[in-house]
NULUM-914795 format. One record per residue: residue in one letter; x, y, z negated of N, C-alpha, C, O, CB in turn. Coordinates in pm, 1 decimal, always signed. Glycine has a CB too. Layout:
N
A  X  Y  Z  X  Y  Z  X  Y  Z  X  Y  Z  X  Y  Z
...
***
This chain:
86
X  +83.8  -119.0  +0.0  +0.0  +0.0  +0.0  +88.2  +125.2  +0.0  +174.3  +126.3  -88.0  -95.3  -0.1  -122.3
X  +82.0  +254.5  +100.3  +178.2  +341.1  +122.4  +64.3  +456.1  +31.7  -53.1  +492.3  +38.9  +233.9  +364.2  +306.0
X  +210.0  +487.0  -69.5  +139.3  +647.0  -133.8  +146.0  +738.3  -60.8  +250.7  +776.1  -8.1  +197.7  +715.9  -253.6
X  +16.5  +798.0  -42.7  -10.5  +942.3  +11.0  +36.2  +1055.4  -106.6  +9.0  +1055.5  -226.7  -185.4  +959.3  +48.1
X  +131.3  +1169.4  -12.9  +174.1  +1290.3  -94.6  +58.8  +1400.8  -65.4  -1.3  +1441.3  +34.1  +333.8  +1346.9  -47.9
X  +59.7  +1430.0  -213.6  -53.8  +1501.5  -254.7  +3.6  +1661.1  -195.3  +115.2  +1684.5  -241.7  -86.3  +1481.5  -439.6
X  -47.7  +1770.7  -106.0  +3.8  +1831.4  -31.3  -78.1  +1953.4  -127.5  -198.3  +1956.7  -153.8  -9.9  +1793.1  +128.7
X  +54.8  +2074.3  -179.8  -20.7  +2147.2  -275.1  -104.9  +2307.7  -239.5  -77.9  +2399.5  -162.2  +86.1  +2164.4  -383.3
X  -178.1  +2292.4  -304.2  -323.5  +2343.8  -226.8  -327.9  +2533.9  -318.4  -354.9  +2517.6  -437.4  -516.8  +2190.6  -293.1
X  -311.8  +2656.1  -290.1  -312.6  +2813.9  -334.3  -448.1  +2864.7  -270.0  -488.2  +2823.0  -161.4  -167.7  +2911.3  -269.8
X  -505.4  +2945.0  -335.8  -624.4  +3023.2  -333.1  -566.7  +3175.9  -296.7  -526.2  +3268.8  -366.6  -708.9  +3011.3  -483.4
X  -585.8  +3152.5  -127.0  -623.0  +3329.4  -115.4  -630.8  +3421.0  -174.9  -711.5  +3388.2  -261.9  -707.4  +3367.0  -88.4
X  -590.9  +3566.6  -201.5  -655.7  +3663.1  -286.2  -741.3  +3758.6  -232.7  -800.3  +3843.1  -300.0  -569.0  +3728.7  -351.3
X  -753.6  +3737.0  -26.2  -832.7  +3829.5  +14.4  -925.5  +3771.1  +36.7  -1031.0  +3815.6  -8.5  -801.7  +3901.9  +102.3
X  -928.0  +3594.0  +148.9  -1066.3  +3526.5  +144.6  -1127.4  +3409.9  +82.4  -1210.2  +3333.3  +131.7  -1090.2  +3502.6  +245.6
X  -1053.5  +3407.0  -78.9  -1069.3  +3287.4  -126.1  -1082.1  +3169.4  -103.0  -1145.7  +3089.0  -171.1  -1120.0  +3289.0  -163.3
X  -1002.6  +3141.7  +28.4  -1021.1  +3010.0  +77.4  -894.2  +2965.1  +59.5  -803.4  +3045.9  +79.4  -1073.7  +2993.8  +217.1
X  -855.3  +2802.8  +11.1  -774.0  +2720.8  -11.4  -715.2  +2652.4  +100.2  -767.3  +2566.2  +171.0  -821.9  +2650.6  -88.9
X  -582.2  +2709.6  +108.1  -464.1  +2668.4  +181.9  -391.2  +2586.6  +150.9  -397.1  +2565.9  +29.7  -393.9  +2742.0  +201.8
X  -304.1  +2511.2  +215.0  -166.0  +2466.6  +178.7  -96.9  +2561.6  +132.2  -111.9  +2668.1  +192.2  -92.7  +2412.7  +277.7
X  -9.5  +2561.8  +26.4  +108.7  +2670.8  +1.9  +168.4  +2724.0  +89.7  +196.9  +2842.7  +105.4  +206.9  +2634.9  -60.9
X  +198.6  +2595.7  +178.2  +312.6  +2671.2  +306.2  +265.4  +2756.1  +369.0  +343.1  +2840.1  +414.4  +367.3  +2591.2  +422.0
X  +133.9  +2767.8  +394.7  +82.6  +2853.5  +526.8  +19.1  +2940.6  +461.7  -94.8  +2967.3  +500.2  -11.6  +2786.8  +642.7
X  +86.1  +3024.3  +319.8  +43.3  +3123.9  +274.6  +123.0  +3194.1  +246.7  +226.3  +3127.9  +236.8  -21.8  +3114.6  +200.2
X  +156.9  +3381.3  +208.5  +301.8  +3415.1  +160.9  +236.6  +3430.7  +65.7  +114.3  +3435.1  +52.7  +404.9  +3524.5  +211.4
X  +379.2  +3446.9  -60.4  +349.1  +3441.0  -192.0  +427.5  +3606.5  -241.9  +542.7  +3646.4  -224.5  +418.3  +3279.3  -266.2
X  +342.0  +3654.2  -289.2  +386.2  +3781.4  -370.6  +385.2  +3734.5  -493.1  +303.1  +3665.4  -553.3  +298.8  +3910.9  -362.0
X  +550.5  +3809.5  -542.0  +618.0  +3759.4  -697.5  +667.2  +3876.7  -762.2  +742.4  +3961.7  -714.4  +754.9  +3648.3  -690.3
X  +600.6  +3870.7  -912.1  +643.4  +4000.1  -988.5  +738.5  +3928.4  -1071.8  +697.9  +3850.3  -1157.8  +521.5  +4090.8  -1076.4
X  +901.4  +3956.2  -1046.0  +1003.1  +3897.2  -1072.8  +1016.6  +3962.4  -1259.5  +966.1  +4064.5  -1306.1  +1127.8  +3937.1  -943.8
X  +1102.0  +3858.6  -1329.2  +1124.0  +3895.1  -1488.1  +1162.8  +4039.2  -1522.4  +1159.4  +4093.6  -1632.7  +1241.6  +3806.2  -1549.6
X  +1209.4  +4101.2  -1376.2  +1249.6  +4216.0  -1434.6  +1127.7  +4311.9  -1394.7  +1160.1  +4430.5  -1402.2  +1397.7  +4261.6  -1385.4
X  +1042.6  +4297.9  -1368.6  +853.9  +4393.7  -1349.7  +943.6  +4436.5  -1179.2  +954.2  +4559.0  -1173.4  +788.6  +4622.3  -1528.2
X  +995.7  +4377.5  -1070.0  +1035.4  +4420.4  -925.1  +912.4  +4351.9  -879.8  +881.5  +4255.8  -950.2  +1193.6  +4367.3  -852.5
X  +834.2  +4377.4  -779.5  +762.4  +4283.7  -663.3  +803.2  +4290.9  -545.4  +817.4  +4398.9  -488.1  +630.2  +4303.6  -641.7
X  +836.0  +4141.4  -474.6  +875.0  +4114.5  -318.2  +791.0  +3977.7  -319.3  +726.3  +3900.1  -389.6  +1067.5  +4096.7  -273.1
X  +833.6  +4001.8  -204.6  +791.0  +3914.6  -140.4  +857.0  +3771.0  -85.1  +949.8  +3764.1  -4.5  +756.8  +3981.2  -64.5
X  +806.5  +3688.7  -130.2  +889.9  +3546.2  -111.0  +867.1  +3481.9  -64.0  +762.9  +3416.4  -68.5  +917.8  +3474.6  -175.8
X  +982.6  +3469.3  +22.8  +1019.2  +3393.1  +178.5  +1067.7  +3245.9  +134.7  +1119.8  +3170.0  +216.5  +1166.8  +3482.8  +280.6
X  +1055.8  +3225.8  +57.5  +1144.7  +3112.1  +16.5  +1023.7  +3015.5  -59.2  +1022.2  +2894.1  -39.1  +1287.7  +3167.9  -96.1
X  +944.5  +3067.7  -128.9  +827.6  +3030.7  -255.9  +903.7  +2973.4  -353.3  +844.4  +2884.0  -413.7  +698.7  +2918.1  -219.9
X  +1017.3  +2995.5  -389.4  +1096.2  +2956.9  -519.3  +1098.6  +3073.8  -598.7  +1049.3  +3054.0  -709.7  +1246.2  +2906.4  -495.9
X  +1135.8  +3179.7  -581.3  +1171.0  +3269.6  -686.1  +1125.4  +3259.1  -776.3  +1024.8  +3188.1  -774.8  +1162.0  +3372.8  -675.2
X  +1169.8  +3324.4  -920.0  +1136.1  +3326.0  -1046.0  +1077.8  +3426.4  -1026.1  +1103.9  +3530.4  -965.6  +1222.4  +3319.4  -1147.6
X  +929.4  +3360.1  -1125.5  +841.8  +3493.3  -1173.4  +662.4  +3463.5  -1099.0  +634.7  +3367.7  -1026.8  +938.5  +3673.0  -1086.4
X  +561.3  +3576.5  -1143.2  +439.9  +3564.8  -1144.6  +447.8  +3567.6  -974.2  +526.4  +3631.1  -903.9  +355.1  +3677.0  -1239.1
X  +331.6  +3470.7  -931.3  +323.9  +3488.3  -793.9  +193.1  +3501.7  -742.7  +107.5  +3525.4  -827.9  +384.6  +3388.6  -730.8
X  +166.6  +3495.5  -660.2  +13.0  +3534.2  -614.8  +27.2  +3556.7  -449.9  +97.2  +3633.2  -383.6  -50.7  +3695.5  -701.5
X  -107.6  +3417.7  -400.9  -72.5  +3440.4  -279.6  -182.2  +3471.6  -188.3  -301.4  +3472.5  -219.1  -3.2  +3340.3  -239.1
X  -119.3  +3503.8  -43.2  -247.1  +3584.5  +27.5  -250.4  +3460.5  +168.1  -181.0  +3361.1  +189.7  -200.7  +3800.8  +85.5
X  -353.8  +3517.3  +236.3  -261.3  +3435.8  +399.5  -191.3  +3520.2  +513.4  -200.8  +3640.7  +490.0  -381.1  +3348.9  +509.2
X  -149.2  +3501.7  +586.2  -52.1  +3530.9  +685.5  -133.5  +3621.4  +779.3  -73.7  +3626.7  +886.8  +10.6  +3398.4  +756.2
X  -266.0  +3707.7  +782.0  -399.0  +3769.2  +843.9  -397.2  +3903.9  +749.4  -412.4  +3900.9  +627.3  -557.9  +3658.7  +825.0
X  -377.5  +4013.6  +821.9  -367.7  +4133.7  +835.8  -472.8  +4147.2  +718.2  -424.8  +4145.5  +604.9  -388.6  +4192.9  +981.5
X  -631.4  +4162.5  +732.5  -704.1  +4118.3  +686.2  -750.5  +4079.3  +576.5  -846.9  +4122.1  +513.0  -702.4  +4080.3  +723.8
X  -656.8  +3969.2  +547.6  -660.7  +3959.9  +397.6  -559.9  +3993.9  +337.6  -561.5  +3952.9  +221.5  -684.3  +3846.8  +349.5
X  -486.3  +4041.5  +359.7  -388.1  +4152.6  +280.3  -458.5  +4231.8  +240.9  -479.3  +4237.9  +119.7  -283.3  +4227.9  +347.4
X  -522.9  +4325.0  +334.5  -568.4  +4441.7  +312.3  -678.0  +4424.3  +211.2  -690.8  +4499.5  +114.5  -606.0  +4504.7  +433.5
X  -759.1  +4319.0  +237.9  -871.7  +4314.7  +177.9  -823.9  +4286.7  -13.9  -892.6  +4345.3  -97.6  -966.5  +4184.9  +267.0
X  -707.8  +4197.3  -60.0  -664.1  +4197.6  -149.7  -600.1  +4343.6  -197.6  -594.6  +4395.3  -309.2  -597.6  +4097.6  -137.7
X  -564.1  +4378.9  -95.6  -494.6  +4532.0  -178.0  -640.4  +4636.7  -212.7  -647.9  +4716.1  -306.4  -356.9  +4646.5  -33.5
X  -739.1  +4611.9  -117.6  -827.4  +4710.6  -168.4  -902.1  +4682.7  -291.6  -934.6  +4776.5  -364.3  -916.2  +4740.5  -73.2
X  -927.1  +4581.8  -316.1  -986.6  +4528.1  -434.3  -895.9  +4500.0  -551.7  -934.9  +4462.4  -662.3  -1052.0  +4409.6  -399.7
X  -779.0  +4520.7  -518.4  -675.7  +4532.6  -630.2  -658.1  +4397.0  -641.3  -536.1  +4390.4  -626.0  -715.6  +4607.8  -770.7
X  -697.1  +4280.1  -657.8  -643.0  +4159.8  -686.2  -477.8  +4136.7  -688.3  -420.7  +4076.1  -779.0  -703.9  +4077.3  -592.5
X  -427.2  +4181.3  -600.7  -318.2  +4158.1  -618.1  -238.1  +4223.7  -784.0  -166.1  +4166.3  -865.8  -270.6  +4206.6  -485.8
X  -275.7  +4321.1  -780.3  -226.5  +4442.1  -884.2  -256.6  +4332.8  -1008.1  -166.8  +4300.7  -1085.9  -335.9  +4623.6  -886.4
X  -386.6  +4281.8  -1017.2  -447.0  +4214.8  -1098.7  -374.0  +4060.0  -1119.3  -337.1  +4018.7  -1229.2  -586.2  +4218.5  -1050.8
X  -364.9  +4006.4  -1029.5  -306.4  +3876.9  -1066.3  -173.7  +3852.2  -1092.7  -122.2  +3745.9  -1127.4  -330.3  +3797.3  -981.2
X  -97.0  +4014.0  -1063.4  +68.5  +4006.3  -1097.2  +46.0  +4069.2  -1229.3  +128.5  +4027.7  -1310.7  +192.9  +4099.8  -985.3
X  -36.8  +4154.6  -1278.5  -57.8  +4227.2  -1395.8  +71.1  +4346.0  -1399.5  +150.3  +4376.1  -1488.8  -59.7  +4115.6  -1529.5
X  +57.3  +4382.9  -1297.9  +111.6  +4548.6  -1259.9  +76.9  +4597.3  -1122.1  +39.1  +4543.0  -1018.3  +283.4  +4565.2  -1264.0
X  +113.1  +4760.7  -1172.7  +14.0  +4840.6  -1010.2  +158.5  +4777.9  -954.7  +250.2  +4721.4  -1014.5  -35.2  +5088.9  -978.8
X  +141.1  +4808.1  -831.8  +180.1  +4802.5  -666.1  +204.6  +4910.0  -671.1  +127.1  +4986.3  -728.8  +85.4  +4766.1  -544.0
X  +365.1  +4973.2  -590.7  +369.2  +5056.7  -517.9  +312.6  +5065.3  -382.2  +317.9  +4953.8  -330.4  +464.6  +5072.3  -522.1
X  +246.0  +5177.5  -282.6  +199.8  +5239.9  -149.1  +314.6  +5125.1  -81.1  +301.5  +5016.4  -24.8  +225.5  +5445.0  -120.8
X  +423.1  +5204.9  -115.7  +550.1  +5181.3  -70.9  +560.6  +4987.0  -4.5  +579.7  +4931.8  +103.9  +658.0  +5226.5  -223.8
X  +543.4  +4958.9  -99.3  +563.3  +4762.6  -146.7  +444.3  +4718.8  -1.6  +452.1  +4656.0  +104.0  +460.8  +4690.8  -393.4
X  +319.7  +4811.3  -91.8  +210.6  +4760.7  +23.8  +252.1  +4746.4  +156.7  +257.8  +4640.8  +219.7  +96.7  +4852.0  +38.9
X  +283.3  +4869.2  +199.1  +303.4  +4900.0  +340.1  +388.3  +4789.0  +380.4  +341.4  +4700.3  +451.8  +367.5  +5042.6  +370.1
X  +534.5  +4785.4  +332.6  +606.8  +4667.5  +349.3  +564.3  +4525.5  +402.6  +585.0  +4462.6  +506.4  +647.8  +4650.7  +241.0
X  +463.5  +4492.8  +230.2  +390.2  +4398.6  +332.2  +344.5  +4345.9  +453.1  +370.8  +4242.0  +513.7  +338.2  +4398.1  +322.1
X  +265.9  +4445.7  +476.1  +176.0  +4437.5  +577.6  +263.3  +4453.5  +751.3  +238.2  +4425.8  +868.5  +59.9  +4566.8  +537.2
X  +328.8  +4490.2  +703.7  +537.1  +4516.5  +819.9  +556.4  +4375.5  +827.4  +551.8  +4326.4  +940.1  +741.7  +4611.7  +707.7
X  +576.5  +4302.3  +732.3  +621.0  +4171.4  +699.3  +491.0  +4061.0  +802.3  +535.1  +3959.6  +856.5  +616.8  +4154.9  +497.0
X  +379.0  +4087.0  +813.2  +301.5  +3989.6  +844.3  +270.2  +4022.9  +985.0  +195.9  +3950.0  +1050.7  +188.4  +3974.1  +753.0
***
């Protein structure tokens, strides 16, 4: 009997729909209160992820979720970045 790998599953913050990890980016509020963005999904620290759709970025930044699930504001600055990034 061949074990199936359990493939790990992140919740959107703009359309609450459940992804694979991989095919989501992950925003991380690192130990020292910095937020980037992680290309890697290892970094240390709070993460919170969106999907790879203009869209739901935006839609998470307007509703603040993001701000909310790292438990600090966002710089304009960071945002914009983002959204460069996708």
């Amino acid at each position: 009997m061949e074990k199936i790998k359990k493939v790990p599953m992140r919740k959107c913050l703009g359309c609450n729909g459940s992804f694979p990890k991989k095919e989501l980016v992950r925003v991380v509020r690192t130990p020292e209160n910095n937020v980037i963005v992680d290309k890697t999904g290892k970094a240390n620290g709070r993460g919170a992820y969106v999907c790879k759709s203009k869209e739901c970025l935006k839609k998470a930044i307007k509703s603040k979720r993001i701000s909310h699930s790292l438990e600090v504001e966002i710089p304009d600055m960071l945002m914009e970045e983002l959204l460069k990034e996708l």
